[in-house]
N, C-alpha and C positions, 0 to 999 in steps of 0.2 A: 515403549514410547512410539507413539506412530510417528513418522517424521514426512515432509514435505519435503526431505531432500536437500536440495539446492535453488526451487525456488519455490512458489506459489504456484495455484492455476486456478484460474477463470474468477482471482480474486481472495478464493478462500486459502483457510491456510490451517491444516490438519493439528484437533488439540495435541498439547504434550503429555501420552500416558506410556505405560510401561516403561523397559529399560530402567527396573528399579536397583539394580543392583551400580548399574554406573551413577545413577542419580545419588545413591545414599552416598558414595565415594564420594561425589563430589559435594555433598553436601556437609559431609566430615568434614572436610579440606578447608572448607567457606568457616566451618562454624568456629574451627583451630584457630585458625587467622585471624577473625572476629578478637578471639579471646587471648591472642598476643603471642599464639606459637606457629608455627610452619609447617609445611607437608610438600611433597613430589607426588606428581601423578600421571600415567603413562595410559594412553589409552590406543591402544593396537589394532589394527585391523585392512583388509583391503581397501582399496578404491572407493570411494560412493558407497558407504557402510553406515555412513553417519558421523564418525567421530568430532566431522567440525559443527556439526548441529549439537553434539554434546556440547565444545567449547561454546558454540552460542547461548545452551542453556547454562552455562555457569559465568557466563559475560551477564546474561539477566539476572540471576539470584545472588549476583556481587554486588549486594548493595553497601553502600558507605566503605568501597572497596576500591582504590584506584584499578583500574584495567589498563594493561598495555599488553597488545596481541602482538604476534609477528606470524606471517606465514614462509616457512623458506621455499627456493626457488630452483630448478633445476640447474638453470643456466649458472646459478652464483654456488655451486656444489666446490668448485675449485678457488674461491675466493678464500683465504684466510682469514678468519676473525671479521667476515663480512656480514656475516645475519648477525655477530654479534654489534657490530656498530650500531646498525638500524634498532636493536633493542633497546641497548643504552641511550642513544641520541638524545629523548628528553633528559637524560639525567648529566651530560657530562656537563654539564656549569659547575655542578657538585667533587667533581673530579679531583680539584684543586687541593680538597681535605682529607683524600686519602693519605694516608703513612705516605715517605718518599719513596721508598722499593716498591710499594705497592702500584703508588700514581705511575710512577716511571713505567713499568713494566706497562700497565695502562694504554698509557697514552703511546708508547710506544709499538703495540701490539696491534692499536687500530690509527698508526702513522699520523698520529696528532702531534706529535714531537721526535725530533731525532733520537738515537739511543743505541745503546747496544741490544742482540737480540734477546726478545721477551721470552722469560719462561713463562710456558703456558701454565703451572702452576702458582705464581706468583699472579700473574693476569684474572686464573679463577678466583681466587681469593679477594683480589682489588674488585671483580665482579661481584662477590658475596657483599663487601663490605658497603660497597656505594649501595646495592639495591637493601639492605639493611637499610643502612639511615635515612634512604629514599621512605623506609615502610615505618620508620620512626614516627615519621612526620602524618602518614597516614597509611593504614594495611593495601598492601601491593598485591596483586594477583597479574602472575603472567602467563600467558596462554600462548604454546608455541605449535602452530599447525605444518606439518606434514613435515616432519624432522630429517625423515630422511635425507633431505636437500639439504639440511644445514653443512655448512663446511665444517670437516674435521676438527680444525680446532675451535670453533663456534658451538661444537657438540660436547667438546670434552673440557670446556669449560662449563658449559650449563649441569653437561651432570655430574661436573667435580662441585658444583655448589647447591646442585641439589642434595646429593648428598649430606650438606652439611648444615641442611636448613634444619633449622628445633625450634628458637624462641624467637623468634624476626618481625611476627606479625607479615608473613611474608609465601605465598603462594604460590606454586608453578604446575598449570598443568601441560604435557608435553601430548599429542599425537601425533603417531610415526606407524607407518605401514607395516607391516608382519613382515616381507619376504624382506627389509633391512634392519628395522628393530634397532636404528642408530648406532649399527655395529658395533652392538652389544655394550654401546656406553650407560646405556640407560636399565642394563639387568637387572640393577640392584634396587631399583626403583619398585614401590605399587604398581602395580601394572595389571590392567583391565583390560580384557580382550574383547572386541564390540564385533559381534555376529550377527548375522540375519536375522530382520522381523520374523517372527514368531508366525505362521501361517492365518491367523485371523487377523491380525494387525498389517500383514503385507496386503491383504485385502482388503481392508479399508484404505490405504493409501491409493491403492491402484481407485479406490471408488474416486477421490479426487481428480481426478485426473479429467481432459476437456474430450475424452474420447472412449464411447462405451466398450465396455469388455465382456466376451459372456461369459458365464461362470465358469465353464467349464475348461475356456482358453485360459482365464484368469490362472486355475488352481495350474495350467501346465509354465505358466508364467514366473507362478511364485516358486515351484519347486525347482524349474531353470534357472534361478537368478538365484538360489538362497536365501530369497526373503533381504537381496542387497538394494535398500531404495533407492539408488540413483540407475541402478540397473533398470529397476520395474518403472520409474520413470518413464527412463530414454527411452527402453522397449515398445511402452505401448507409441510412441511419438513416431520410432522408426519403423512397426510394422503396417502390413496394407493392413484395409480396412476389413477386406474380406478374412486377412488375415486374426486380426481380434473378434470380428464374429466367428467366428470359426468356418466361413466357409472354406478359406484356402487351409492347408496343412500349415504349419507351423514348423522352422528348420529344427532337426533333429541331430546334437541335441544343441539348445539354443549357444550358437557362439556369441556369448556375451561381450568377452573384451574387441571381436573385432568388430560388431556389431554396432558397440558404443562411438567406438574409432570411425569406422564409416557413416555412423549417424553426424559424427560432429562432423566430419568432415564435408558434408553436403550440405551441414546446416551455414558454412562458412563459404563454401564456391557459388552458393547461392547468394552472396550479398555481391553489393556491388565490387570494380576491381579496386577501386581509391580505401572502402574499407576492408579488403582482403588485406591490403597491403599495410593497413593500419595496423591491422590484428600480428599479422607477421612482427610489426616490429613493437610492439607491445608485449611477444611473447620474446623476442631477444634482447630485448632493453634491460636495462637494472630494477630490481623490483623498487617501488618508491621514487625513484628519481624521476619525476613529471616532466622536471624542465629538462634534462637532455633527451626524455623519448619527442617533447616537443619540438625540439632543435631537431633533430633527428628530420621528426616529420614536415618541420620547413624543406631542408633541403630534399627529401623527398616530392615536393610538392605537393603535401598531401596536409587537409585542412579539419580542422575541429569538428565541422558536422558530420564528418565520414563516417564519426563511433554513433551514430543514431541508429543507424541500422544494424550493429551488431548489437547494441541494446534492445532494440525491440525486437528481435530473434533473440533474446535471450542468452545471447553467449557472454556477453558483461554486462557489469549490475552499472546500475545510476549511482552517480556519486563520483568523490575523488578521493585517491587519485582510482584512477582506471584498473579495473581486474576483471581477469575473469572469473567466471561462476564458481570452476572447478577446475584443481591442477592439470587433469587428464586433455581437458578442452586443449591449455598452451600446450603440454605437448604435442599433442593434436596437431594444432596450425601451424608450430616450429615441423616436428620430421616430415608435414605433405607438401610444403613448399619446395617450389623446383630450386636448385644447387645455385644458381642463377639469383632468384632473387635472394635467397638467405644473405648470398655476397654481397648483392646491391644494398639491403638493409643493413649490414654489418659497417658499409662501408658508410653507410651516414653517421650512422653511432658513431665512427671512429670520427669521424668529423666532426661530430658535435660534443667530442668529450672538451673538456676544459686540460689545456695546454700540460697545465701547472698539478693541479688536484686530482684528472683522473687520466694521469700520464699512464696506469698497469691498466687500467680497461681501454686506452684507446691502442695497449699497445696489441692485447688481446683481443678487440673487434679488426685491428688492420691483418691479426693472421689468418683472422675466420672470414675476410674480403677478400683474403688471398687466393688466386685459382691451386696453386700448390704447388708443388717443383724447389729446387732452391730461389732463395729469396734474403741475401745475408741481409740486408735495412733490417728487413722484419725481424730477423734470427736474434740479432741483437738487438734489437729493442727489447724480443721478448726476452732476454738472457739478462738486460738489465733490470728490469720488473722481476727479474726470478730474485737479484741482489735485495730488491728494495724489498722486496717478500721476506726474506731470508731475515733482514735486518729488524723486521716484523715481529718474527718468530714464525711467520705463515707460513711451517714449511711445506704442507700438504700444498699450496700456495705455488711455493716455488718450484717446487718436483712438478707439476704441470707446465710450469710457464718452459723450466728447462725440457721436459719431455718434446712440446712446441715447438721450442727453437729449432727442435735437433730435426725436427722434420723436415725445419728450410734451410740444414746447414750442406755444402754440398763436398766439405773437406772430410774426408771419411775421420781422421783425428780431433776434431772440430767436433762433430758429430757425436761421436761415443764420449769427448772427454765430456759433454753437455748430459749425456744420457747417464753417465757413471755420477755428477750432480744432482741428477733426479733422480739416483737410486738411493745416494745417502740423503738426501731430505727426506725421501720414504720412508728410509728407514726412523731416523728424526722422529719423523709424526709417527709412528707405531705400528709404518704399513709394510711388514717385510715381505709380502704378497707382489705390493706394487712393486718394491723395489727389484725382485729381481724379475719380474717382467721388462723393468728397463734394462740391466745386464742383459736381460738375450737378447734386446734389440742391437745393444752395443756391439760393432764389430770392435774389437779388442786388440790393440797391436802394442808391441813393445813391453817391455818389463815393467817399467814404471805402473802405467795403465793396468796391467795384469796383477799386479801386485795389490793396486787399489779394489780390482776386481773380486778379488779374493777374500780381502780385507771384508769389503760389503756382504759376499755372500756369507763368512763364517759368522758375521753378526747376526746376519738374517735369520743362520741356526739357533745361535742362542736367544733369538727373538720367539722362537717355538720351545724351549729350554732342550733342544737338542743338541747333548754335546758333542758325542764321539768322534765325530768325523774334524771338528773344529782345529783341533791342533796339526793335525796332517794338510789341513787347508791353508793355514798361516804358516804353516814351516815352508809349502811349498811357496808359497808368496816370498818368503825370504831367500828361498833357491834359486829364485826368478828376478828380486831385486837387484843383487850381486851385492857390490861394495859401493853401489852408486852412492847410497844415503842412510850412515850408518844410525842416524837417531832415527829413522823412520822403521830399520832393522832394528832396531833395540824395541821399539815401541810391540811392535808382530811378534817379538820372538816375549815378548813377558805378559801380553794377550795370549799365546799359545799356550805359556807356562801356565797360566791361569787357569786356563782351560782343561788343560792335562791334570794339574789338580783334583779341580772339580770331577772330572770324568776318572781319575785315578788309573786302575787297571782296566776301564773299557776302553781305552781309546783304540781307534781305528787307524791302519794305515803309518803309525809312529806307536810312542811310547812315550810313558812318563819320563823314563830316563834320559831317552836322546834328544828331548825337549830341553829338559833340565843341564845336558853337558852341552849344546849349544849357546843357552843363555850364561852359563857360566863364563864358556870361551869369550864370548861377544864382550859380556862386563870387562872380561880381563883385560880384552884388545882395547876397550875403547878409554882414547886420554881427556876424556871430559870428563868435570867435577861430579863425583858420587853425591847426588841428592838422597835423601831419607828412604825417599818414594826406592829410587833404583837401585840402592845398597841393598834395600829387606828385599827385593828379588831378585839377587844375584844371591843373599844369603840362602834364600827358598830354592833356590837351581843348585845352591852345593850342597846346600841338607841332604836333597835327593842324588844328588850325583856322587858327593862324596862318602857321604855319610855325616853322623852328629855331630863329629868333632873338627871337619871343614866346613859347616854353614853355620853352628851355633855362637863363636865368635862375631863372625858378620852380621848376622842377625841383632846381636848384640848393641854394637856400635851403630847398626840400623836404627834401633827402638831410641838409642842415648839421643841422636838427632834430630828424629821426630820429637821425641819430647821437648828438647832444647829449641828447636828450629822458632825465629819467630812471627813464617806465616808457615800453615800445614800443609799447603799449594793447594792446586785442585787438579785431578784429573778426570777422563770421561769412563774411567772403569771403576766400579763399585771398591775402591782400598781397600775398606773396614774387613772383608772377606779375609783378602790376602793376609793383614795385618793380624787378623785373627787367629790365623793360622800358626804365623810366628809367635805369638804371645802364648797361645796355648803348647807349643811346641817346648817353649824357653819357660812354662811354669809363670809366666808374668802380667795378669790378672791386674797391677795396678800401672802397668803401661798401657794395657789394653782401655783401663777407662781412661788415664788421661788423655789420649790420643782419640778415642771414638770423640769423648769429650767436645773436645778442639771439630773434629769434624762434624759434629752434631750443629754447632754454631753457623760454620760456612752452610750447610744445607740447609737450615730451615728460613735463614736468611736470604739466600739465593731460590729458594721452593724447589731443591733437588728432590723431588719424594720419590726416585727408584733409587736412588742409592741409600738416600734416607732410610728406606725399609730394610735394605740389609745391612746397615749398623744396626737399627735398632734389633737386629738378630742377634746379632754379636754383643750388645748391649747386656739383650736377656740372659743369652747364657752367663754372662759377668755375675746378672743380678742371682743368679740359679746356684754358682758357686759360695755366694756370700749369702744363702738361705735366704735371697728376697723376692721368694717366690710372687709374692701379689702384684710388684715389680715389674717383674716379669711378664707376668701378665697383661699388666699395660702396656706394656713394647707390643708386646704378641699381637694383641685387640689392634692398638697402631698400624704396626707393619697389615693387618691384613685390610683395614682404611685403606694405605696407600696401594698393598695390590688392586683391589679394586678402582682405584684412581689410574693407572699405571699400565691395567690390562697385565699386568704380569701373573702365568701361570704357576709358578709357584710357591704358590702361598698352603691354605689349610692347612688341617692340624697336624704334616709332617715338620715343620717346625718345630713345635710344642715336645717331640723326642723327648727329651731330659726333664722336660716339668711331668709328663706322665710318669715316667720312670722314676721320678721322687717323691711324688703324689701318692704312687701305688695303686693309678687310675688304668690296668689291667686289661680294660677293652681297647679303651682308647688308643693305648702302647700300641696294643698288636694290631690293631687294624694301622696304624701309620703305617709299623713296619712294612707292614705287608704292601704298602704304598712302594717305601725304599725299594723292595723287589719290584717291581712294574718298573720304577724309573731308573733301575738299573739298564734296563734293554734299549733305552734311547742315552746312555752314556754317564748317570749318575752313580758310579762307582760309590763316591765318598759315602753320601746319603747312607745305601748300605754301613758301611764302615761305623758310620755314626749312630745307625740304630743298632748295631750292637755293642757297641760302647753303652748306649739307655737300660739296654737289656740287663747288660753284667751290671750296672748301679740296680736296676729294679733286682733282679735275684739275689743281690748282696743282701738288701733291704728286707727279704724276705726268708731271709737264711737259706737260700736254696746256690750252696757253694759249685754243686758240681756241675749244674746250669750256667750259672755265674763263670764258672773256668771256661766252659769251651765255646761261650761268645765273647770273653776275652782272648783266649787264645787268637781267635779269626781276626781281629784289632791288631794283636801284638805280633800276627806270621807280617801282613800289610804292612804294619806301618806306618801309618798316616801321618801327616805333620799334625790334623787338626784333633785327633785326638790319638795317635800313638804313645806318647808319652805320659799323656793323663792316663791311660787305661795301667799303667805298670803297679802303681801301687793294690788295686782293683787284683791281677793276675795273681802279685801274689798272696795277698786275701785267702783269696779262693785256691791258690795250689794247696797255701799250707794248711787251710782247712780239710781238706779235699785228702791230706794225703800225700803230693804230688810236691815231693822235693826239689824233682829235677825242674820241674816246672817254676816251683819259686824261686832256684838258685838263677833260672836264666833270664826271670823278668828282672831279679837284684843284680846280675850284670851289667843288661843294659842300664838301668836305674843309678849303678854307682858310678857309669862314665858321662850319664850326661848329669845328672843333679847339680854335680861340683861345677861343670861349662857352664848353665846358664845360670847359677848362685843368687839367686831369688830363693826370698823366706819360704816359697812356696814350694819350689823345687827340693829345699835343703829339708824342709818339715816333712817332705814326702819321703824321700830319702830315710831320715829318722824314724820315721814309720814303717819302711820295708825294713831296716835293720831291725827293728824292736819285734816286727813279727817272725822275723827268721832268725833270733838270736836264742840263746839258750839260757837258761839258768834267770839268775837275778842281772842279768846284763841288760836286759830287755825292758825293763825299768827307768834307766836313764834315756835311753832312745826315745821312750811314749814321753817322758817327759821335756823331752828336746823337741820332741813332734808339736805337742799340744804348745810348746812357747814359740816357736817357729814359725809356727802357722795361725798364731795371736796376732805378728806383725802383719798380716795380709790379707786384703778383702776376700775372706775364702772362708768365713765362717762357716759353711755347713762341712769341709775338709778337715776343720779345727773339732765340730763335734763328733765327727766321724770318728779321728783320731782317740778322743775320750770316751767313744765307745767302746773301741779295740782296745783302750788302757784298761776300762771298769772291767770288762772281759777279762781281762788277764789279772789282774786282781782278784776276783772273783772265782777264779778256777786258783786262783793262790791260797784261798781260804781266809783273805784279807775282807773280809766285809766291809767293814766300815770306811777303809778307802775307797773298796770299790764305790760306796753308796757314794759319794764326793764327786768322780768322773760320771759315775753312770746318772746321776741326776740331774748335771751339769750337760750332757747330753739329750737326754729325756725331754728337758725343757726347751732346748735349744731347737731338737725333731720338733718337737710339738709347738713351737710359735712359727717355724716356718711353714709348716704341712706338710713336711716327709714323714708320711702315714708312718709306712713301711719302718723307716727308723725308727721314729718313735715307738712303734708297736717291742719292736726288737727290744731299746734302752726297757722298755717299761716292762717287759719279760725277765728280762736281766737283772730288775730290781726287786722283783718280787723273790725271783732266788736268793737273796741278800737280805730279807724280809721287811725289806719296805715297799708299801702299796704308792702305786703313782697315782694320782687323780688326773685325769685330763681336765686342763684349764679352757676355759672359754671368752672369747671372746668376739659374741657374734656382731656388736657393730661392724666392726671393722672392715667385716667379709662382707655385709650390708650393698655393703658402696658397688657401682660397677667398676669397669675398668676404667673408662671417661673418666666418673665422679672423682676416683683412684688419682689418678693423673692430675687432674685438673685442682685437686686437693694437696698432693703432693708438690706441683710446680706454687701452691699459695703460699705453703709450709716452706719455700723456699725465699721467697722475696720478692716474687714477681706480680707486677698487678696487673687484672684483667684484662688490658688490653696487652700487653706484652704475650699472656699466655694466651690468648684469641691469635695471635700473631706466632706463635712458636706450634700451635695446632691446626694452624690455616680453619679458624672457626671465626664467628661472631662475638663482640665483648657482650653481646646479651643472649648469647651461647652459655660463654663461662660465666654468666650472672645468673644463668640457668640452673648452671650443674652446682656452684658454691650455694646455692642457697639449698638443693638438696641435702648437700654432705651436709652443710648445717642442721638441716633438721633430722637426715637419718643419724647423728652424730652426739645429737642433743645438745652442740655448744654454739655458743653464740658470737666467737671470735677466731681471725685464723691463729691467735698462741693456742687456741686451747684443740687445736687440729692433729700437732704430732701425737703425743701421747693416746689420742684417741684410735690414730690408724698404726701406733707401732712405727710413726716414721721418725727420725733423727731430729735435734733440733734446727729451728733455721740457720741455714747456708749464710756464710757471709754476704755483705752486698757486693754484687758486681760477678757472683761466682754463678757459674754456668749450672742451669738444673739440669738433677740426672735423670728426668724424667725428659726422654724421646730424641736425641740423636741422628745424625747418619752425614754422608758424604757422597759429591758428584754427580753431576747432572745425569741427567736421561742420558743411556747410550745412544748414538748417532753411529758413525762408522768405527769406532773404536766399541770398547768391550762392552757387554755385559753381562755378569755373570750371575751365577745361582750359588749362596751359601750351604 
């Protein structure tokens, strides 16, 4: 495409060719929307490249297409949910019809109504859903220029609902600059990267232009600039004349950026000083608000004709409201203004803002009026605009306003406790970068302050999923507290346990252990009521400190409370981890879903989606247990939705451990593992731990016992809560395969003292299963069959088929055929509906030496479906109607009108009765019961935890 840039010259105005590869993009994007579905579009690239002359071309070829642009603005980068206002504006009349958590959150987020603070995931959603119905009524295309400016959370609500656009009739294309790239909110997006004209196409441009070029300066023209059109523009405007004919040299090699900068900068000291001064405060004013930059400009003295002559130089267009040509230009006239006038214009704004409405901008123009020094008025003012931010959800918002304050605070206490608030709202918004730039600024005095200091930066670690050091950080917090504020030590010392956990034997500086006999002592001392929550981790502080039989009681009475309790509370650290831990420790698999269950509710409700994502971890493995693999797979596809919403790094397919490892999917396995080892070195102990627990199930599956023993052994030396105990029956499998008596007699040790402790069917069936493989004679017989009924009671069917493998097995080497064929086909079936390759290969090996042939059954429907369709199939199967499950998925209801009309047709039925039996699901749930499709608990971490499952 040749382009003209940023404006016309001498009238004409260069056709539109080339640049076909962005055109077709966008002409995909037009044609979707036309025909009732949706798309995201990112188009990349530097300064004066072209990308808003693309959005101008897809503003033209939108026809029968509502348009509504926004361009963001440098000045309004610290605004919270500030460009998102300006987008919405025409639509909030519509507001009223959103769901009420959705509206509230809304109107709340952009200070339309009091409230408590906005989740910005509940905010992104109420954003999908109005600009949906908005595209009901007629197909929406929104065009957002120069992203980078956008504020934080104005950013990660657009691409939390780009993301989720599919059937909307509904459009967005985003340009953002390469060296910011929307920090990295916009990754997951299409995204087209816009390069320099093509060398015969930069030369026709340069032909437009009001001032000849000779060829030959031309060709040194276009390969200095890269063929960037607003570059080859300016250049020819800024160089002498002798210069474009070539008689003077040309600078070597062409400094473009400052080049540009000194061009505008002369094209503006050249107007007069009434419109110097106009431009100045045009380029600090709020983008769109006309009337206060004109308020502004009364009391500057300065009058409407003034912008005549920056229009006819070119540097703003005709029309209203007022802009400039090009982003670069307002920076431009903002940094070459003397310090002097910036204040004098700042201090009009501030004057001219409205008392009542724009109390956080006049309170931010009086500090940018300020000469500097302390200034408490200012300090506090800014410090209350950080509250009303806060109250917003703004919190990238508020960390700036508090950053401000602390500039003009001049109590050095005062000062740091404002800067330790703009480190946790940094943290908040997702910036662990910025936050602890504010901790160094903070001088730090006292325990209290030091504690919190602490507090923020070991968060900041797990903001990077860096654990090791984490626990040595928060113990030392609580060495420094003292006895001043024992729940606030309770809280640090069960963040650290947590963390000690997850990091297992890498931590740094402490130890699992001494973490764990702190939190114990703490529990013990402390005479406050044992809630659910701080029972199960004083239970998880004696597991490891005392051993099985001092935490597995507590633990006990922990889960009985939880289940009973009747709200599940909320806190700022991911539960579903910990709680995992303990269930998988105590063998108890149907506490574990009631409990996510219950927490599944509060999150999707409140739009927690980082904690949301690791329940629906702890979910999957539930489903992985009871052979629901497909299930599973739909948490898995979930959780990695929300990491990409969430920016959290730990998501791909090191998760997925235990479904490769039943699947019998071999590469996959090993390349995660080999993940576990890398994240070993930054303090992911478990992780390891946990892929060898995968391992020992995948070489169980493949008869390969004596593999199978020695990465269960490395499980059973450790010890882990979250899977030391599941791995014991696994151990001894494989010893007494293997040979290796001594080895099985000492995983059935520990096996016979906790089984009876935690007396779950699951525990007790396990239990009957190591006795039935290590017993002798015809003894062995009544165990498998105490096994297989055992573990009838409990969501654990693929542990149930396991167990009538091992029975057909043993039958079968009894020379009993015809029972074996009973277990072994009953297993067979059981491998082969869920996709434990592996097993099933195994059962079906096993029956052919008993001489019956297994057929593999098929059922390719059902695999048909994606994981969405999956989900979105499953939650219909349960009782929910469209808008409810658009609301549980943070989607559109003609999203889910979307995806149920596939399953219907990849499905071939016409109704949701005739859905279960088609995909293998259960029948429908009662009304009012919680679907078990997608889960989780607790908001985004802030200065408390977050952690990694």
């Amino acid at each position: 495409m040749v382009w003209n840039g940023v404006r016309q010259a001498s009238g004409r105005s260069p056709a539109l060719v080339g640049r076909h590869a962005e055109r077709e993009a966008i002409g995909r994007l037009l044609d979707a929307v036309r025909d009732g579905l949706s798309g995201a579009l990112v188009l990349t690239g530097e300064p004066g490249i072209g990308k808003t002359r693309l959005l101008d071309h897809a503003a033209a070829r939108a026809e029968e297409l509502r348009v509504v642009r926004l361009t963001a603005v440098e000045q309004e980068t610290g605004l919270g949910f500030g460009a998102l206002h300006r987008l919405l504006r025409p639509f909030l009349n519509r507001a009223a019809r959103l769901p009420e958590p959705q509206g509230a959150a809304l109107n709340a987020a952009l200070g339309l109504a009091k409230g408590s603070s906005a989740d910005r995931y509940l905010v992104g959603l109420a954003t999908l859903t109005l600009l949906s119905e908005v595209a009901a009524d007629q197909p929406l295309l929104l065009l957002v220029d120069d992203a980078q400016w956008l504020d934080r959370e104005s950013a990660e609500v657009l691409a939390f609902a780009a993301r989720r656009l599919h059937a909307d009739s509904l459009g967005l294309i985003i340009a953002v600059r390469d060296a910011l790239g929307g920090a990295g909110l916009f990754d997951a997006l299409d995204a087209h990267a816009v390069t320099g004209l093509p060398e015969s196409e930069a030369r026709v441009l340069l032909s437009f232009g009001t001032r000849r070029v000779d060829p030959a300066v031309a060709d040194r023209i276009v390969a200095g600039t890269g063929g960037n059109p607003l570059a080859l523009l300016e250049l020819t405007d800024a160089l002498a004349a002798e210069q474009l004919s070539g008689i003077a040299p040309l600078p070597d090699p062409l400094p473009v950026g400052r080049l540009l900068k000194d061009h505008f900068q002369r094209l503006v000291r050249a107007l007069p000083p009434e419109t110097e001064a106009l431009l100045l405060l045009l380029a600090a004013a709020p983008a769109g608000d006309t009337g206060m930059m004109w308020r502004a400009a009364g009391r500057l003295g300065l009058s409407a004709r003034a912008v005549e002559p920056a229009v006819l130089a070119g540097i703003v267009g005709r029309g209203m409201p007022m802009a400039f040509r090009h982003p670069l230009i307002r920076s431009t006239v903002y940094a070459a203004a003397e310090p002097a006038e910036r204040r004098r214009t700042h201090a009009a704004l501030a004057a001219a803002c409205d008392a009542v409405r724009d109390t956080d901008r006049r309170a931010w123009h009086r500090a940018e009026a300020t000469r500097g020094g302390v200034d408490d008025e200012v300090a506090d003012d800014l410090e209350a605009a950080s509250e009303r931010a806060r109250s917003r959800g703004g919190h990238s918002q508020q960390a700036l306003f508090l950053s401000r304050a602390a500039d003009f605070t001049g109590a050095p206490d005062k000062r740091a406790e404002r800067l330790l608030g703009a480190a946790q709202a940094h943290l908040v918004s997702g910036d662990a970068s910025a936050a602890r730039t504010a901790l160094d600024r903070a001088d730090i005095r006292g325990p209290v302050m030091r504690t919190r200091e602490l507090r923020i930066r070991a968060t900041a670690q797990m903001f990077g999923i860096v654990v090791a050091d984490v626990p040595a950080m928060l113990m030392d917090a609580v060495a420094g507290l003292g006895p001043q504020d024992p729940r606030l030590t309770w809280e640090l010392l069960c963040e650290a346990l947590h963390a000690a956990l997850v990091a297992h034997g890498c931590t740094q500086g402490t130890s699992l252990t001494e973490v764990a006999v702190a939190v114990a002592a703490a529990r013990h001392r402390s005479d406050t009521v044992a809630h659910g929550r701080d029972l199960l981790m004083e239970g998880l502080a004696r597991r490891v400190a005392g051993g099985y039989g001092d935490g597995a009681p507590v633990l006990r009475t922990a889960l009985a409370r939880l289940r009973n309790a009747g709200e599940i509370g909320d806190a700022t650290s991911p539960f579903a981890v910990m709680l995992s831990m303990a269930c998988d420790d105590l063998w108890d698999v149907q506490a574990e879903r009631d409990i996510t269950g219950r927490l599944a509710a509060a999150d999707r409700d409140a739009g927690a989606l980082y904690a949301l994502g690791m329940t629906l971890l702890v979910e999957a493995r539930c489903d992985l247990w009871d052979g629901r693999f497909a299930e599973a797979e739909v948490r898995y596809a979930e959780f990695e939705d929300i990491a990409a919403d969430t920016g959290f790094r730990g998501g791909g397919d090191i998760n997925r451990l235990h479904l490769f490892a039943l699947t019998g999917t071999e590469a996959e396995l090993r390349a995660a593992v080999r993940r576990t080892t890398e994240m070993r070195g930054i303090g992911h102990g478990l992780l390891q731990l946990l892929a060898q627990h995968a391992l020992t199930l995948f070489e169980l599956g493949r008869g390969r016992y004596r593999q199978a023993l020695e990465h269960a052994r490395a499980v059973f030396e450790d010890d882990p809560l979250a899977c030391g105990s599941l791995v014991l029956p696994l151990l001894v499998e494989a010893a007494v395969r293997t040979g290796d008596r001594a080895g099985a007699d000492e995983a059935m040790a520990r096996l016979e003292e906790r089984a009876p402790l935690a007396g779950t069917p699951w525990a007790l069936g396990t239990l009957a299963l190591g006795r039935a493989l290590t017993a002798d004679g015809d003894e062995a017989e009544k165990f498998y069959e105490e096994s297989v009924e055992l573990l009838g009671q409990a969501p654990v069917a693929l542990e149930r088929a396991r167990a009538r493998l091992l029975f057909g097995e043993w039958l079968r080497r009894g020379k009993r055929r015809s029972d074996a064929r009973t277990q072994l086909r009953a297993a067979y079936e059981s491998f082969d509906a869920f996709g434990a390759l592996p097993y099933a290969e195994r059962a079906r090996i096993e029956l052919l030496a008993t001489g019956e042939t297994a057929r593999r059954r098929t059922e390719a429907t059902r695999f048909d479906l994606t994981p969405r369709e999956r989900q979105v199939a499953s939650m219909a199967v349960s009782g929910l109607t469209n808008a409810e499950i658009a609301t549980r998925l943070f989607v559109t209801t003609s999203t889910v009108e979307f995806h149920m009309n596939k399953v219907f047709r990849k499905l071939g039925v016409t109704s949701r009765k005739q859905i279960p039996p088609a995909i293998g699901a259960p029948e429908p749930a009662r009304p009012g019961s919680h679907s078990r499709c997608g889960q989780g608990h607790s908001r985004s971490p802030s200065c408390s935890f977050g952690g990694l499952a």
